[in-house]
C-alpha positions in Angstrom: 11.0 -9.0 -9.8 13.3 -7.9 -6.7 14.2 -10.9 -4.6 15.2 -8.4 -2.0 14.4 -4.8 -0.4 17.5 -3.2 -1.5 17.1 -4.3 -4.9 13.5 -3.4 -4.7 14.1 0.2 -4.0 16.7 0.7 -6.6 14.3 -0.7 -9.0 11.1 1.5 -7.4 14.0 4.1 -7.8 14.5 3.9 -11.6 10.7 3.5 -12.0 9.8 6.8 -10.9 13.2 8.6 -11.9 12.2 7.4 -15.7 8.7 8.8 -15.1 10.4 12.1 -14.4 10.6 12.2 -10.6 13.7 13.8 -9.4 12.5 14.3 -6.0 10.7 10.9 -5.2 12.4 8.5 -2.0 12.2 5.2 -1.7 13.5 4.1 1.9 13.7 0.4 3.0 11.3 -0.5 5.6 12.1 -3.7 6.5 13.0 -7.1 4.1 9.8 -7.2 2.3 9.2 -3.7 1.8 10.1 -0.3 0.6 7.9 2.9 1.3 8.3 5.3 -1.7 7.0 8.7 -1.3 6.3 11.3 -3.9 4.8 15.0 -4.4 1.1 14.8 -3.7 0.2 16.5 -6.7 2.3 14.4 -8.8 0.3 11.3 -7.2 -1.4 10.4 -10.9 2.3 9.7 -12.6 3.7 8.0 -9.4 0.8 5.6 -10.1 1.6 5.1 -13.4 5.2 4.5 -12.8 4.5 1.7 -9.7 2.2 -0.3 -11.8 5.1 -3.1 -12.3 5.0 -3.4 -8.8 3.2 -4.5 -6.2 2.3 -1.4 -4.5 -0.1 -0.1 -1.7 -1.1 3.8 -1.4 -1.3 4.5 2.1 -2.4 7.9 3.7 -0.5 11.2 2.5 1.8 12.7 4.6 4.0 16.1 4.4 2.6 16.9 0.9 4.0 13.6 0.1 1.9 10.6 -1.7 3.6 7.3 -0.2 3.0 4.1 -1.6 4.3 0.6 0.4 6.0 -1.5 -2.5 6.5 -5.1 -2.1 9.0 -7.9 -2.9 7.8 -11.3 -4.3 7.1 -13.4 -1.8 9.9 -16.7 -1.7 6.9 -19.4 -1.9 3.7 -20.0 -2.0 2.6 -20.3 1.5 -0.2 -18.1 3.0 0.9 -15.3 5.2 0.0 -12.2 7.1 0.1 -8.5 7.3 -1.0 -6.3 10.0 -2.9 -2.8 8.5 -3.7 -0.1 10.6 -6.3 1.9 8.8 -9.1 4.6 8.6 -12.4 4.5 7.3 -14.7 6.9 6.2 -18.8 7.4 4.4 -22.0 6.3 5.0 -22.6 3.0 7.6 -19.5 3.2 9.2 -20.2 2.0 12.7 -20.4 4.8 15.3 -17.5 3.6 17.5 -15.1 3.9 14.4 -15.5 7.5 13.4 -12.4 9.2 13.6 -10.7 6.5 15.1 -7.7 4.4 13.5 -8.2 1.0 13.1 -6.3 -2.4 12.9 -6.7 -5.8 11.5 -4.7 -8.5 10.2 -5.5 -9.2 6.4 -4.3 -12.9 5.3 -2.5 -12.7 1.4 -2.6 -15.9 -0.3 0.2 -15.5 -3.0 -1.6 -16.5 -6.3 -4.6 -15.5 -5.2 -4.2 -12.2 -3.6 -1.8 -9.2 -3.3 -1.1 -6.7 -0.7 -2.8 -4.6 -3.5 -6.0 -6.2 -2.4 -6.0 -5.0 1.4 -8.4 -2.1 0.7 -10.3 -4.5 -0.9 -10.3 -7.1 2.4 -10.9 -4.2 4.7 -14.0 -2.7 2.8 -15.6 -6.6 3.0 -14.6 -6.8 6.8 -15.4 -3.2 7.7 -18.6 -2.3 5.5 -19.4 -6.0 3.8 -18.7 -5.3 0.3 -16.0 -4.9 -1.4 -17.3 -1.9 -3.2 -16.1 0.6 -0.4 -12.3 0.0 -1.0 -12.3 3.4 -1.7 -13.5 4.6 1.8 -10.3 2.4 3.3 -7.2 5.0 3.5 -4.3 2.8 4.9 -2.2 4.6 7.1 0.6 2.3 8.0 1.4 -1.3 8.2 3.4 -3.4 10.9 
């Protein structure tokens, strides 16, 4: 895997350029990350392309499907990502609605993935991981 950002995007890059993409970005975000972005309606085959990765879909935006890809992390020590976020469906606490939230998810490399924030934010915002689906991450800090 990439040690670093830059070589992370050229290799997010060549992903999606084999997959066919001639029009997908990849743009450094800061060391650890790279935010890709693709046609919306080519969102199934940028997917497929990213699996090698570790890659988070967040919230569309401009017709474009953007995906956070990360590096490895350098060790194995537990660390920290803020997620801003928006959830939608049934039991979603009034005061939410509409509303954007935030909330620091912990990723213990081994264990977990910034793949799994959906996941973290469906047990923390509904109680069960069954309503990752209903988590649309919009941005992380």
């Amino acid at each position: 895997m990439p040690a670093t950002a830059a070589e992370l995007r050229e290799t997010v890059l060549a992903s999606l350029t084999t997959a066919g993409f001639t029009d997908a970005t990849a743009v450094r975000h800061n060391d650890t990350m790279v935010i890709a972005t693709v046609p919306v309606d080519r969102r199934p085959w940028a997917e497929f392309a990213l699996l090698s990765h570790t890659a988070l879909r967040l919230a569309d935006k401009a017709e474009r499907a953007r995906y956070a890809v990360f590096t490895e992390p350098d060790d194995t020590d537990t660390y920290t990502r803020v997620v801003y976020f928006r959830a939608t469906g049934p039991g979603l606490a009034r005061q939410y609605v509409d509303k954007e939230l935030c909330h620091t998810v912990r990723i213990t490399p081994g264990y977990n993935t910034e793949a799994d924030i959906p996941k973290a934010l469906a047990v923390t915002t509904f109680g069960t991981v069954d309503r990752a689906d209903d988590i649309t991450v919009t941005r992380l800090a």
